[in-house]
N, CA, C and O atoms as CSV, one atom per row, in Angstrom:
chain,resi,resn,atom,element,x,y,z
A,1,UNK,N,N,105.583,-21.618,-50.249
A,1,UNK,CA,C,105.951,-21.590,-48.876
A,1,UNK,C,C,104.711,-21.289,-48.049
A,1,UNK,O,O,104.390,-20.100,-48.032
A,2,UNK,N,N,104.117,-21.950,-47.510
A,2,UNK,CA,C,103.599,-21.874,-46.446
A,2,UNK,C,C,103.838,-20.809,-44.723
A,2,UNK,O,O,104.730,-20.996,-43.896
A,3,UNK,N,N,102.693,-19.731,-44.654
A,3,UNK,CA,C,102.305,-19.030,-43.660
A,3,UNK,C,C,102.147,-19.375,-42.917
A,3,UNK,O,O,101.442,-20.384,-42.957
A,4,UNK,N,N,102.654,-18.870,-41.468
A,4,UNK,CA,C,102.072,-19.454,-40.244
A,4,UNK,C,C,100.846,-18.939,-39.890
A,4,UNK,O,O,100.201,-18.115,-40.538
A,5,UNK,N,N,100.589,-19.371,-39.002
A,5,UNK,CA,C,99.133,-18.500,-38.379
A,5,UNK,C,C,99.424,-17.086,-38.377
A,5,UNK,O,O,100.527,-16.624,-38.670
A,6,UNK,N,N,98.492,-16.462,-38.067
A,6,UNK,CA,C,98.991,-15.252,-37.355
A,6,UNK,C,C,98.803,-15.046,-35.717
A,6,UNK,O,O,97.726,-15.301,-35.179
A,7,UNK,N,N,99.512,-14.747,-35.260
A,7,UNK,CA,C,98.912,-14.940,-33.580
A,7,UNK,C,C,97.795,-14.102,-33.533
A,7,UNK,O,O,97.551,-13.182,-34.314
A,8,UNK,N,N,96.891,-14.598,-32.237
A,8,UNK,CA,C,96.003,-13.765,-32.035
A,8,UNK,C,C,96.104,-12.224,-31.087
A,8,UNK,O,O,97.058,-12.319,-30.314
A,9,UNK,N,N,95.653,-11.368,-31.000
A,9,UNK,CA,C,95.838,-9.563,-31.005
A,9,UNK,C,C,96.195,-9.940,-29.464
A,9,UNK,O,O,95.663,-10.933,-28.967
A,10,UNK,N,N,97.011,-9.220,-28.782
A,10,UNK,CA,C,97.293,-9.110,-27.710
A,10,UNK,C,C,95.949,-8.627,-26.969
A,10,UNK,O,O,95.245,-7.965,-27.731
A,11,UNK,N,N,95.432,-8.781,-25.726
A,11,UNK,CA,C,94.683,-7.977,-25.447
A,11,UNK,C,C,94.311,-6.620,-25.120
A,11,UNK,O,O,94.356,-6.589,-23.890
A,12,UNK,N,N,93.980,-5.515,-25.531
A,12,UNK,CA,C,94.264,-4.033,-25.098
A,12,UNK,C,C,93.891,-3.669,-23.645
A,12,UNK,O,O,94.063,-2.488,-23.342
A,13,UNK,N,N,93.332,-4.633,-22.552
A,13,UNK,CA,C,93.536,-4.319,-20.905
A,13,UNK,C,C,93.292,-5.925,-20.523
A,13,UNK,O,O,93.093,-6.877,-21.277
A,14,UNK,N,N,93.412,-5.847,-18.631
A,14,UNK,CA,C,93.172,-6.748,-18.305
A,14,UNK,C,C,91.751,-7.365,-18.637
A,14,UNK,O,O,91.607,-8.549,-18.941
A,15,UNK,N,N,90.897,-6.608,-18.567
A,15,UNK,CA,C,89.541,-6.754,-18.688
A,15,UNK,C,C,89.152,-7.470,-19.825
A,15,UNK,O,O,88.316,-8.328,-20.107
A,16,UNK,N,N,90.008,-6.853,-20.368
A,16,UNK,CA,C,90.121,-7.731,-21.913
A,16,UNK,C,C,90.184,-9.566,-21.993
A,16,UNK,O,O,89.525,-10.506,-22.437
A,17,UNK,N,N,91.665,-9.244,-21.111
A,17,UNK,CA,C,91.905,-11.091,-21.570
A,17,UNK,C,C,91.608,-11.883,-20.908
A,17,UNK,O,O,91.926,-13.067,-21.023
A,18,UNK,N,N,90.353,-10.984,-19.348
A,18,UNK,CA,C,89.933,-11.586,-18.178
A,18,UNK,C,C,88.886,-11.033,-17.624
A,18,UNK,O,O,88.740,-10.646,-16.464
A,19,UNK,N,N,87.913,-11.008,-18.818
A,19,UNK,CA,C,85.974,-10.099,-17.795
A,19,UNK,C,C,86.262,-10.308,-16.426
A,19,UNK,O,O,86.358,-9.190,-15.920
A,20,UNK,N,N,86.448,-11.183,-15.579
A,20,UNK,CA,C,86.039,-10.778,-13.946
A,20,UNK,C,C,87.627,-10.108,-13.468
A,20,UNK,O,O,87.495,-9.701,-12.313
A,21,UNK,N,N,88.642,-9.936,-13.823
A,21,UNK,CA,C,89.369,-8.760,-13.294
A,21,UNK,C,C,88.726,-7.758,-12.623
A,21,UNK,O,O,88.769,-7.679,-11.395
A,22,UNK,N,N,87.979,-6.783,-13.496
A,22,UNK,CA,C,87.439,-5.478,-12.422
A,22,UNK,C,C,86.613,-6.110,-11.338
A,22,UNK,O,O,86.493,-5.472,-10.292
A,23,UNK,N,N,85.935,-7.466,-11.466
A,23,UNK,CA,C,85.852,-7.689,-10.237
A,23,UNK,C,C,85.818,-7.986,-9.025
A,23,UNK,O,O,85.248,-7.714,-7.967
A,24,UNK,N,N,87.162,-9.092,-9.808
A,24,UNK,CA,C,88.310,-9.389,-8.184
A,24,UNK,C,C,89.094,-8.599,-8.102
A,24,UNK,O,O,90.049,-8.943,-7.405
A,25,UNK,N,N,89.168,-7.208,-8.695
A,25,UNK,CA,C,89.769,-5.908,-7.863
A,25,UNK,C,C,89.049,-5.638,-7.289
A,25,UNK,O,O,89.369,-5.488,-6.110
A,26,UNK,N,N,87.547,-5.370,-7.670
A,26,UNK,CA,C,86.393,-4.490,-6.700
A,26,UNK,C,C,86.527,-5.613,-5.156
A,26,UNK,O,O,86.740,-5.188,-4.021
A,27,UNK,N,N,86.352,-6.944,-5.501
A,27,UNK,CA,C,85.690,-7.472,-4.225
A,27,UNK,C,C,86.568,-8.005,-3.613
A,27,UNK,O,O,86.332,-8.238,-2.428
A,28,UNK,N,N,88.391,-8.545,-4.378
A,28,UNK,CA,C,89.131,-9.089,-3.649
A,28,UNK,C,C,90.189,-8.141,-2.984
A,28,UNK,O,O,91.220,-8.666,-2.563
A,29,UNK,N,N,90.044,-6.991,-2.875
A,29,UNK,CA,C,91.085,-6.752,-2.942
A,29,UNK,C,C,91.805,-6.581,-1.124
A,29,UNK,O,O,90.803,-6.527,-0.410
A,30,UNK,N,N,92.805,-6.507,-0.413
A,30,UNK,CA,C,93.222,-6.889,0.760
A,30,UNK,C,C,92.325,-6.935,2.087
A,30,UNK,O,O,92.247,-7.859,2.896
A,31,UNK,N,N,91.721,-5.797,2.099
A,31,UNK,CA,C,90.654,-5.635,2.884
A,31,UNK,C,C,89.120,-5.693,3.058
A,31,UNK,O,O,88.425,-6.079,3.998
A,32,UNK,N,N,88.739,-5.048,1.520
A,32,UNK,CA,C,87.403,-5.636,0.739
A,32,UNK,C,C,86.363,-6.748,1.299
A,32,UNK,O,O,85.161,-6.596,1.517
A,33,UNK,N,N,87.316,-8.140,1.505
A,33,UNK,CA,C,86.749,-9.381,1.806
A,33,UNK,C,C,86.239,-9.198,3.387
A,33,UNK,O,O,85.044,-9.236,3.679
A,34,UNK,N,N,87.121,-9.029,4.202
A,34,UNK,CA,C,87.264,-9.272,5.471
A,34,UNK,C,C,86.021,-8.253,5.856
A,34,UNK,O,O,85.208,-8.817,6.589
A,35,UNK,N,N,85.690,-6.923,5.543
A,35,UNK,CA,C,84.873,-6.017,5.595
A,35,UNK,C,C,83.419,-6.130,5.449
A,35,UNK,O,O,82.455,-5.806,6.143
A,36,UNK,N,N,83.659,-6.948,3.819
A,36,UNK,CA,C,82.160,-7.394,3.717
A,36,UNK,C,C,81.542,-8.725,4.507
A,36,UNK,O,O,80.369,-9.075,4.634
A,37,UNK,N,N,82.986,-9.441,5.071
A,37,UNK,CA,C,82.199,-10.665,5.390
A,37,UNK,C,C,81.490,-10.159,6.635
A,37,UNK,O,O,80.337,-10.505,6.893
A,38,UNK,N,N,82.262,-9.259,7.476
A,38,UNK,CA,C,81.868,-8.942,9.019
A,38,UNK,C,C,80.527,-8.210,8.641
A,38,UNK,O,O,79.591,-8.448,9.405
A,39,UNK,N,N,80.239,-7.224,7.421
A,39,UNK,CA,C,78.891,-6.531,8.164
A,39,UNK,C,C,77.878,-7.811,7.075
A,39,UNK,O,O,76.690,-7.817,6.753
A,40,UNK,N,N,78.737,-8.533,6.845
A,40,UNK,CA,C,77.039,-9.799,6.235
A,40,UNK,C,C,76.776,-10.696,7.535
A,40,UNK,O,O,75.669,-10.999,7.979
A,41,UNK,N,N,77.913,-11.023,8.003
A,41,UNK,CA,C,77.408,-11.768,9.461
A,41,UNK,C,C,76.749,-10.867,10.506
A,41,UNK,O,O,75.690,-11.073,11.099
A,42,UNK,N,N,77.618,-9.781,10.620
A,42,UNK,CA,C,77.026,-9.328,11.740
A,42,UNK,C,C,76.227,-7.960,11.850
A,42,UNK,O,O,76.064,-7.364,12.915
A,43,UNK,N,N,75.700,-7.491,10.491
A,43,UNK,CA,C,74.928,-6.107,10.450
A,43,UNK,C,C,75.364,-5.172,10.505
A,43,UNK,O,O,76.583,-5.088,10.650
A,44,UNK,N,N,74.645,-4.154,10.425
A,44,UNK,CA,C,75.112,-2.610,10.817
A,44,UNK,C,C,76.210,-2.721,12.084
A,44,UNK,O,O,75.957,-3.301,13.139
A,45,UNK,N,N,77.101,-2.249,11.866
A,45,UNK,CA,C,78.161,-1.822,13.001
A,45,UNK,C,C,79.084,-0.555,12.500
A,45,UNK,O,O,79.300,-0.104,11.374
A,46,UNK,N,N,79.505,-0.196,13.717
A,46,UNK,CA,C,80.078,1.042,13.866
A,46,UNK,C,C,81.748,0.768,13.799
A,46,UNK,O,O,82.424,-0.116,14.324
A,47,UNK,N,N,82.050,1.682,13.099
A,47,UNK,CA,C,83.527,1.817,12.583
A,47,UNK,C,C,84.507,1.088,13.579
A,47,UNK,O,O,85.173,0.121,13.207
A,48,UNK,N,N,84.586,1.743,15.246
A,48,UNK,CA,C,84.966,0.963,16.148
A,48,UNK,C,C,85.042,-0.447,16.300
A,48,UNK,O,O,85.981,-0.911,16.946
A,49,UNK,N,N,84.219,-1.168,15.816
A,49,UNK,CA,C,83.677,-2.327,16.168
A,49,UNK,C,C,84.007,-3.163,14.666
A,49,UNK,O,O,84.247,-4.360,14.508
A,50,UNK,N,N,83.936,-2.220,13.792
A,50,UNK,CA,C,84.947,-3.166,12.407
A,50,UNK,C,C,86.413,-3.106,12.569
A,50,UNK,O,O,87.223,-3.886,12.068
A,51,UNK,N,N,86.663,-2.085,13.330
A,51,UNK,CA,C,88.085,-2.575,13.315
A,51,UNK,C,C,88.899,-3.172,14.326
A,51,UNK,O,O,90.103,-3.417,14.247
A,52,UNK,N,N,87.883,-3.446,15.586
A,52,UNK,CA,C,88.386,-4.646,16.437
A,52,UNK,C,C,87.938,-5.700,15.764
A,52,UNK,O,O,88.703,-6.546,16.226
A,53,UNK,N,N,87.114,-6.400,14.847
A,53,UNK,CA,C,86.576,-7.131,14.717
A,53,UNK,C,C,87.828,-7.944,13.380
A,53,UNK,O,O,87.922,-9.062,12.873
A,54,UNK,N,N,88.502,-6.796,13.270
A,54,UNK,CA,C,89.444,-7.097,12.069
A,54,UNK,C,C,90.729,-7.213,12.296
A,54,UNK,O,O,91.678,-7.556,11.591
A,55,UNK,N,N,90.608,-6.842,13.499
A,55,UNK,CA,C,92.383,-6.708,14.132
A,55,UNK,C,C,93.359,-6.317,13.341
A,55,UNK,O,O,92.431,-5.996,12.597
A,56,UNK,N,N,94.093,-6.090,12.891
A,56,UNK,CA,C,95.458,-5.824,12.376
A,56,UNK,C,C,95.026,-4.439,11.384
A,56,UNK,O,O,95.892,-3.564,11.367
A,57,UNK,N,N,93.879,-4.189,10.635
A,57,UNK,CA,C,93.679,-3.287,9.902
A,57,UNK,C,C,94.044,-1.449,10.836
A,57,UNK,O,O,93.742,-1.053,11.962
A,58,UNK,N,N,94.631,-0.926,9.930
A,58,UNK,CA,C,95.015,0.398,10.248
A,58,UNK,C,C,93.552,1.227,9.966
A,58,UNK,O,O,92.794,1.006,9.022
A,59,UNK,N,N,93.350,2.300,11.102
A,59,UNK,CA,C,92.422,3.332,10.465
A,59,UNK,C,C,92.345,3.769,9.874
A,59,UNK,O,O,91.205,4.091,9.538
A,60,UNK,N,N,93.405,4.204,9.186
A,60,UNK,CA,C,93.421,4.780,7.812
A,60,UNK,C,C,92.852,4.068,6.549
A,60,UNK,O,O,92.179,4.581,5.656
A,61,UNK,N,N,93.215,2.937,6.651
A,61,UNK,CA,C,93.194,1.941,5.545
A,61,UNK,C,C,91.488,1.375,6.093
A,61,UNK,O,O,90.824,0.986,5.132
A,62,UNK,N,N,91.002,1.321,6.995
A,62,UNK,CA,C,89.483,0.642,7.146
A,62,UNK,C,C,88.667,1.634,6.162
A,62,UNK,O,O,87.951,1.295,5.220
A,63,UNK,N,N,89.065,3.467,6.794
A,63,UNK,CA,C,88.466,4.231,6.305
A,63,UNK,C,C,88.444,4.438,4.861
A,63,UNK,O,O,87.408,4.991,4.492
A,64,UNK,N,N,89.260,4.167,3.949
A,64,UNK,CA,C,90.170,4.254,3.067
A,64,UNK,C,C,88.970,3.322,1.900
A,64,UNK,O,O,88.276,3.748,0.977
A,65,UNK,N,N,89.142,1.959,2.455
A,65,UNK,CA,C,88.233,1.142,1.998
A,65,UNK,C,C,87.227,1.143,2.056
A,65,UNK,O,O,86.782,0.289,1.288
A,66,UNK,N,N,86.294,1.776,2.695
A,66,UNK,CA,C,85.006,1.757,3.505
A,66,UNK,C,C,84.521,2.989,2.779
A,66,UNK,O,O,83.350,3.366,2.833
A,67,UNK,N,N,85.220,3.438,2.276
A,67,UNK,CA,C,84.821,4.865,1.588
A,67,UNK,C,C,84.483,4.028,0.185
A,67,UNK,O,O,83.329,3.754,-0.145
A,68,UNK,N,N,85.862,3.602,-0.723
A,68,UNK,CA,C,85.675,2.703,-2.325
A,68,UNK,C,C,84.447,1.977,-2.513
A,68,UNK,O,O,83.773,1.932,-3.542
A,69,UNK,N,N,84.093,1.063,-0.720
A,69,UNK,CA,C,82.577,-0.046,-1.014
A,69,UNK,C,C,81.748,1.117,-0.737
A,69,UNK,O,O,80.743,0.831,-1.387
A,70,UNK,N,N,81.550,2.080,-0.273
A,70,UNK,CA,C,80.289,2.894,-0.316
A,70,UNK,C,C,80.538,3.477,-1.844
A,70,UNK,O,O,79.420,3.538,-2.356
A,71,UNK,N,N,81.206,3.781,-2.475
A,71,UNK,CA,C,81.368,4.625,-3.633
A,71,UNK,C,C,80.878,3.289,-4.705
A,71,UNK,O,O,80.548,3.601,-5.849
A,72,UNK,N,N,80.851,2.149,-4.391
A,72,UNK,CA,C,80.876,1.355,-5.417
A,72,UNK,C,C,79.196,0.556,-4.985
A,72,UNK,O,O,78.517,-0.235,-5.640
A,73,UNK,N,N,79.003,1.069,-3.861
A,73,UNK,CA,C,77.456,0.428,-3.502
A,73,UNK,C,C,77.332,-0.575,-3.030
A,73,UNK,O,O,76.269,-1.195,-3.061
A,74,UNK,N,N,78.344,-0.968,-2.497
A,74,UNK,CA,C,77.996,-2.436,-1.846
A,74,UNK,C,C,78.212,-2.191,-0.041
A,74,UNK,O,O,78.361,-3.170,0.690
A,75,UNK,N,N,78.201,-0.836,0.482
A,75,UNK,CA,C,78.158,-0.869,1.880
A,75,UNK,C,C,77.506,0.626,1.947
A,75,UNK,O,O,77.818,1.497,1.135
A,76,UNK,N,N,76.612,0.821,2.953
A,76,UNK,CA,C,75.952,2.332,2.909
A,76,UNK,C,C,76.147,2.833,4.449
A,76,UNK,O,O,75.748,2.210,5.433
A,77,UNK,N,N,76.901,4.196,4.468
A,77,UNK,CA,C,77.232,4.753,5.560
A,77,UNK,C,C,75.983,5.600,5.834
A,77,UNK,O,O,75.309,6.292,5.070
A,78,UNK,N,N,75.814,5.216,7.806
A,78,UNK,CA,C,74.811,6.047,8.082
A,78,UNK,C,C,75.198,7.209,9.342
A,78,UNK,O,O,75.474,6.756,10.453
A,79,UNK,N,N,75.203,8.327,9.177
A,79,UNK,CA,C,75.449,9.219,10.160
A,79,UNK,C,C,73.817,9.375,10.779
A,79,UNK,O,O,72.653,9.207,10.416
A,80,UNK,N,N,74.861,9.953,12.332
A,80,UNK,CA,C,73.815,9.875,13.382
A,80,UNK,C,C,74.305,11.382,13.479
A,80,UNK,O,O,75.490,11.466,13.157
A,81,UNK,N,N,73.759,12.539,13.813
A,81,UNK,CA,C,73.771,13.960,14.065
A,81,UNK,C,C,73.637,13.888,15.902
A,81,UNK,O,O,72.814,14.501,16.581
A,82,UNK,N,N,74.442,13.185,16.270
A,82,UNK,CA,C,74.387,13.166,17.949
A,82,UNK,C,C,75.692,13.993,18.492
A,82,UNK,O,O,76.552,14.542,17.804
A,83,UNK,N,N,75.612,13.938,19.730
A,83,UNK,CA,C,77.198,14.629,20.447
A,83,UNK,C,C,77.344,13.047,21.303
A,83,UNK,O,O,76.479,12.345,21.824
A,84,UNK,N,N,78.761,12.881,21.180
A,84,UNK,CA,C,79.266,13.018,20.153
A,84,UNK,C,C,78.668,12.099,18.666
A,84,UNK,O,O,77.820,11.220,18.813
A,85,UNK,N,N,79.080,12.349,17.655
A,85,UNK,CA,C,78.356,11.635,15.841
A,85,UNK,C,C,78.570,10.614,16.183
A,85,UNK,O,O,79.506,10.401,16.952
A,86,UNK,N,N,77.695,9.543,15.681
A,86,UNK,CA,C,77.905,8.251,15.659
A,86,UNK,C,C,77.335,7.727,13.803
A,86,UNK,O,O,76.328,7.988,13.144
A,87,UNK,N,N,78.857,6.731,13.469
A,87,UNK,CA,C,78.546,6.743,12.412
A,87,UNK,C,C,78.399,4.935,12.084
A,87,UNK,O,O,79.071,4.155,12.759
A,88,UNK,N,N,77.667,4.542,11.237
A,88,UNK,CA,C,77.548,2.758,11.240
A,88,UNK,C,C,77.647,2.981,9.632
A,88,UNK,O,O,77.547,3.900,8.819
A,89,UNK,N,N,77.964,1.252,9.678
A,89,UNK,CA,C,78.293,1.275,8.362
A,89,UNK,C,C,77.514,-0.599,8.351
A,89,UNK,O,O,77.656,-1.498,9.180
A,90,UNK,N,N,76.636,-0.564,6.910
A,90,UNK,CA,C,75.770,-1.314,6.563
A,90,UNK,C,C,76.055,-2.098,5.173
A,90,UNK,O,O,76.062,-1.463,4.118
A,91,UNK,N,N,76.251,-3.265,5.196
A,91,UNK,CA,C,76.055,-4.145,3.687
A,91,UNK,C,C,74.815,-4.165,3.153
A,91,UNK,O,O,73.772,-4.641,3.603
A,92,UNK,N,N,75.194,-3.208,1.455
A,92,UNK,CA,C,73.968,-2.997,1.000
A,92,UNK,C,C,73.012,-4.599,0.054
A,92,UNK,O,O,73.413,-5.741,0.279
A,93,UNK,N,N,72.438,-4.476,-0.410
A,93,UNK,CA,C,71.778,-5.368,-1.104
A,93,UNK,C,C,72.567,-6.265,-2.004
A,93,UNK,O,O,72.585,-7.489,-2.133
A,94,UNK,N,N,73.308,-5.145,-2.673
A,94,UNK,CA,C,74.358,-5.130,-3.629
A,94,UNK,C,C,75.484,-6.014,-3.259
A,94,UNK,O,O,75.812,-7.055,-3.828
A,95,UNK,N,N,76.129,-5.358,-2.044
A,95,UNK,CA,C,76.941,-6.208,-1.602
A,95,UNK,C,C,76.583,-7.715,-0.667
A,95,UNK,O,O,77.509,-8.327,-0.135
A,96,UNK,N,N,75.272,-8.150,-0.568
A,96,UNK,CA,C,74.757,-9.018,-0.273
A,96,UNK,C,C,74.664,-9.988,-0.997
A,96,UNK,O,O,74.831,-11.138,-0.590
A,97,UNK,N,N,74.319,-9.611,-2.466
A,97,UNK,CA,C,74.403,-10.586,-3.352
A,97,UNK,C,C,76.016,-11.404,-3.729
A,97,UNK,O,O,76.306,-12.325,-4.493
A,98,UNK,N,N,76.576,-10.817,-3.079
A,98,UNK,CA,C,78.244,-11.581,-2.783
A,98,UNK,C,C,78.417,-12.824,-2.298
A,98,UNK,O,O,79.288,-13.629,-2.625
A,99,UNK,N,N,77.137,-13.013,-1.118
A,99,UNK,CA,C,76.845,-13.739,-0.159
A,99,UNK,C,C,77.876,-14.870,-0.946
A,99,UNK,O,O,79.088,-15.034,-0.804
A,100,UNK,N,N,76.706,-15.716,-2.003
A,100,UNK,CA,C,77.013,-16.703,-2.916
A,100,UNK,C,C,78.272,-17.303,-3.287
A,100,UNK,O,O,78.707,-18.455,-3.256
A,101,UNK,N,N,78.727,-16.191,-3.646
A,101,UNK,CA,C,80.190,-16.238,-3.951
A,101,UNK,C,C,80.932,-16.483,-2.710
A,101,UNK,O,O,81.155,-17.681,-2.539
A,102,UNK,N,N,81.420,-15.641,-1.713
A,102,UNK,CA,C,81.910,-16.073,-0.766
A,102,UNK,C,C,81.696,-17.559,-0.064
A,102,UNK,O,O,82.581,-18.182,0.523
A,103,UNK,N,N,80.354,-17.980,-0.247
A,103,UNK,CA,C,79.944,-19.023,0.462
A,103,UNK,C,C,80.486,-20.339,-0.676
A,103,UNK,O,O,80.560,-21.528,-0.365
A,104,UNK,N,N,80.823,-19.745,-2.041
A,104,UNK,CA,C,81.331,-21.052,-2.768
A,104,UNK,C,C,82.972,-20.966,-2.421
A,104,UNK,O,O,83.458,-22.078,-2.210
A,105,UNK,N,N,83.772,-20.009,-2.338
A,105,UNK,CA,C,84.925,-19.965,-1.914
A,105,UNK,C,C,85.046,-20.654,-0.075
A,105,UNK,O,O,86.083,-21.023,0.477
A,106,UNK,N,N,84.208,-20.646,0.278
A,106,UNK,CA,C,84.851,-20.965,1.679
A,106,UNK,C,C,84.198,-22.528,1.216
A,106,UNK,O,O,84.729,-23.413,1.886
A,107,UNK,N,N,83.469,-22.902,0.513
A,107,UNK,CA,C,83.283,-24.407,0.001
A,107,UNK,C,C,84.347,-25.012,-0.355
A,107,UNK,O,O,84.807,-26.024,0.173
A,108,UNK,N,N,84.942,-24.209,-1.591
A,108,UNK,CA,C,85.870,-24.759,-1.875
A,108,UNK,C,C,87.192,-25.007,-0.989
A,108,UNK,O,O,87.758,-26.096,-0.898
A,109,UNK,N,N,87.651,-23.642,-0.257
A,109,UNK,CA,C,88.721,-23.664,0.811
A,109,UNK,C,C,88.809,-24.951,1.599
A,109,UNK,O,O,89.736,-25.759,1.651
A,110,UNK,N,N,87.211,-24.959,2.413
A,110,UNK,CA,C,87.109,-26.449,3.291
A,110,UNK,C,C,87.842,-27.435,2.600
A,110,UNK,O,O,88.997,-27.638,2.974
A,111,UNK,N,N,87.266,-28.250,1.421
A,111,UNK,CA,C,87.449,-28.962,0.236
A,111,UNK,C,C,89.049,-29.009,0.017
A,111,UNK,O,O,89.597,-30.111,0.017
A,112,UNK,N,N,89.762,-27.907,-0.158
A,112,UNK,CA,C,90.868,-28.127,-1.483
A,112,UNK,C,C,92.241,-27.487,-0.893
A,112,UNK,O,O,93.404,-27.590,-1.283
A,113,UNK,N,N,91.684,-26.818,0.149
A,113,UNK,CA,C,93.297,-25.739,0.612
A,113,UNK,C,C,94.288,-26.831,1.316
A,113,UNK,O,O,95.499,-26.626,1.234
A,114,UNK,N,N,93.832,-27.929,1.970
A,114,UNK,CA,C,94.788,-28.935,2.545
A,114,UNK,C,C,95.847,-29.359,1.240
A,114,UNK,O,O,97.072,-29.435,1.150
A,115,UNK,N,N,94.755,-29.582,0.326
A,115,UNK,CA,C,95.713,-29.915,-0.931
A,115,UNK,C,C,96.730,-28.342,-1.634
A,115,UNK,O,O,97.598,-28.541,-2.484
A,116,UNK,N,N,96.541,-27.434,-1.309
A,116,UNK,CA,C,97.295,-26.151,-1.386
A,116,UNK,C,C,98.356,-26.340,-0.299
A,116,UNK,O,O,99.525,-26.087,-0.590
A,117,UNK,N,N,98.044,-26.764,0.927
A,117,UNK,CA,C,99.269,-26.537,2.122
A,117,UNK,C,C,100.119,-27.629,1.292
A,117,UNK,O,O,101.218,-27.164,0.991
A,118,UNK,N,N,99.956,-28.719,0.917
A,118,UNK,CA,C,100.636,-29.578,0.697
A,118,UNK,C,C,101.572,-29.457,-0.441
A,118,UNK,O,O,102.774,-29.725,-0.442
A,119,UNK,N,N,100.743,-28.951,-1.540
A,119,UNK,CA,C,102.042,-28.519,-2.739
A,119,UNK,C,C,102.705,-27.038,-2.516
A,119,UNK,O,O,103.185,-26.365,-3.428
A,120,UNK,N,N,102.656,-26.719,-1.383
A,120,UNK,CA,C,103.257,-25.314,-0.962
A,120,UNK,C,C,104.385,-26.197,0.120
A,120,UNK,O,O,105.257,-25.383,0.425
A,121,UNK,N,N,104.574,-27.102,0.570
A,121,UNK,CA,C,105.197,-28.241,1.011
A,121,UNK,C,C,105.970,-28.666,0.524
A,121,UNK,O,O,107.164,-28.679,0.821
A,122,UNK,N,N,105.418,-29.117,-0.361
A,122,UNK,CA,C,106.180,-29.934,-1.503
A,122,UNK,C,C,107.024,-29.141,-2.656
A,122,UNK,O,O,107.834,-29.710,-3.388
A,123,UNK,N,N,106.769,-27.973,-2.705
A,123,UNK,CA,C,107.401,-26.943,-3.388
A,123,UNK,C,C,108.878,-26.947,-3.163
A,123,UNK,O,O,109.352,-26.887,-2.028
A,124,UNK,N,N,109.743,-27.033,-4.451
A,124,UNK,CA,C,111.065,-26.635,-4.090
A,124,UNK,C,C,111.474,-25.647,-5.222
A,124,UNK,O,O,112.606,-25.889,-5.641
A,125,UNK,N,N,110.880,-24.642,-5.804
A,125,UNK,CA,C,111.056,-23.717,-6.667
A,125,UNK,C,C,111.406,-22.521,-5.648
A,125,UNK,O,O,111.383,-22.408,-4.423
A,126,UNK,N,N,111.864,-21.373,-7.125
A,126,UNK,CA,C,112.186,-20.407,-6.316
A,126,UNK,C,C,110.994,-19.776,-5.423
A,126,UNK,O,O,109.869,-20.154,-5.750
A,127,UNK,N,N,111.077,-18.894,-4.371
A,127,UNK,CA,C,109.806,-18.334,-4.173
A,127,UNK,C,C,109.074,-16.807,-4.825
A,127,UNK,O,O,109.623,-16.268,-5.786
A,128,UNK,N,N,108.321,-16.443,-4.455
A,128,UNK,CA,C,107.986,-15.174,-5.082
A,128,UNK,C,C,108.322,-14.059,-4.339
A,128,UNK,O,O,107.747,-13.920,-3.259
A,129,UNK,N,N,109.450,-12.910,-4.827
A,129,UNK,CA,C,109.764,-11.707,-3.609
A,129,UNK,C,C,108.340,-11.134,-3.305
A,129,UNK,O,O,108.199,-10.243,-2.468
């Protein structure tokens, strides 16, 4: 009698059955994107000014995030010791080298998302809650 295969080992994390996981958590994650794109276009700016620039984001949640990319090195907070403090926040080197990436995703978007509206169109499955 003949054995089947044996399946292969489940993976023991995501990381496992997908190397860039940790880092479309680090760089995709809801706010992440929108954050880094504004201080690569537009430089050092001040907290105020990222979050008009972002509209809908809560203060809590700019700060929230803005804290994880400084902890992770890809944005560097600079305090000013003035009355009143003024604080800016800068895309580091680190997070510069993103550039690339972002700039192949909005390649592709131009390119391919018409063809996304369309089978999101054409869709008659259930949807996702």
């Amino acid at each position: 009698m003949a054995s089947k295969p044996a399946a292969p080992p489940a993976p023991a994390s995501t990381a496992d059955a997908c190397p860039i996981s940790p880092v479309v958590d680090l760089v995709f994650s809801r706010w992440t994107t929108p954050i880094l794109w504004a201080l690569n276009e537009s430089g050092r700016q001040r907290f105020v000014e990222l979050e008009r620039r972002l509209g809908t984001v809560t203060p809590k949640v700019l700060t929230q995030r803005l804290r994880q990319l400084e902890r992770d090195g890809l944005v560097r907070r600079h305090y000013h010791p003035e009355v009143p403090p003024r604080v800016e926040y800068e895309i580091t080197g680190l997070g510069r080298s993103l550039s690339a990436v972002f700039a192949a995703l909005g390649e592709w978007s131009a390119a391919h998302f018409a063809e996304v509206e369309k089978a999101r169109t054409a869709y008659e499955g259930p949807l996702p809650r």
